[in-house]
C-alpha positions in Angstrom: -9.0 -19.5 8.6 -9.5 -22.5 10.7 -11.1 -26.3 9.1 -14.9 -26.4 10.0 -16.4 -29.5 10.6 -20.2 -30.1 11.2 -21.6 -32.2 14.0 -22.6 -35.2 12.2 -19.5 -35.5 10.9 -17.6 -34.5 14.1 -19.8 -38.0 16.1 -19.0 -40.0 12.8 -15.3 -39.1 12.9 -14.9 -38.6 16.7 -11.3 -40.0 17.2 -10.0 -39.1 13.8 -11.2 -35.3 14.4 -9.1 -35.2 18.0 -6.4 -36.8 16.4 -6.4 -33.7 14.1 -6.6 -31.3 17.5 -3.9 -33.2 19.0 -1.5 -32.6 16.0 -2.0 -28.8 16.6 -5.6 -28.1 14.5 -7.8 -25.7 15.4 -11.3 -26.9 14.3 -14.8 -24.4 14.3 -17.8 -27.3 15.3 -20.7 -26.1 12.9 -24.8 -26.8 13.6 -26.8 -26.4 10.6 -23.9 -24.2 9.4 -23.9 -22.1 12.2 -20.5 -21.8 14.6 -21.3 -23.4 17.5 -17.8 -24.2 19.4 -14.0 -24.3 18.5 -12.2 -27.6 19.1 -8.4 -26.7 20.0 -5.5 -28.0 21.6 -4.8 -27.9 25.3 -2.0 -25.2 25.5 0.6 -26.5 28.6 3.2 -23.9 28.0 2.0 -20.3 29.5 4.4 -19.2 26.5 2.1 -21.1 24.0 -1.0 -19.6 25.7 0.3 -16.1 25.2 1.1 -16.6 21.7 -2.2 -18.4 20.6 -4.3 -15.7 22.2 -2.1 -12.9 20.1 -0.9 -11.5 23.6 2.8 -11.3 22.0 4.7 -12.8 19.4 7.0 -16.0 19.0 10.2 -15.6 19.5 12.8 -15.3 16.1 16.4 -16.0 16.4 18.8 -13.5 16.4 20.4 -12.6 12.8 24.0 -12.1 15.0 25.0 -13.6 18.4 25.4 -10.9 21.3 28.9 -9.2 21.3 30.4 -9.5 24.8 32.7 -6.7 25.8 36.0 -7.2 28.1 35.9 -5.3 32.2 37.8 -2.7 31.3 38.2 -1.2 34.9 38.3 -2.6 38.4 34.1 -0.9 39.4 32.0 -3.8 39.4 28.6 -3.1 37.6 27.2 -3.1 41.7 30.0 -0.6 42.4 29.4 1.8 39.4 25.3 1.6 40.3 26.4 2.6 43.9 28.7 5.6 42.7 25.5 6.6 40.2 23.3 6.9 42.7 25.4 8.7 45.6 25.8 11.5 42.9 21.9 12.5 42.6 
């Protein structure tokens, strides 16, 4: 649930409230209670965007790095793609 902060209080603590957004808060602006607006952070990173709006999830790191296996044979990945698709 995100802080909510009223309008008085929002003019009487302008540059302390953006301070807040700047860090990363999101803040819900009230009138008489009521939700009137959402102060948030400018999101640069399209990544960020994405993320914030629940379009997909952070990243995690993996548990286990990626195993790399040897060329085993002279067909380059090009070469075996070619041979795949002469066959159909």
């Amino acid at each position: 649930m995100r802080a909510r902060i009223g309008i008085r209080e929002l003019r009487d603590t302008l540059t302390a409230t953006i301070r807040r957004v700047r860090s990363g808060e999101t803040l819900e602006v009230t009138h008489d209670g009521v939700p009137v607006a959402v102060l948030a952070p400018v999101r640069s990173d399209r990544i960020q965007q994405l993320v914030a709006g629940g379009d997909v999830t952070a990243p995690t790191p993996l548990e286990q790095p990626l195993r790399r296996f040897p060329v085993t044979g002279e067909v380059t990945a090009s070469g075996a793609i070619e041979e795949d698709r002469a066959e159909r």
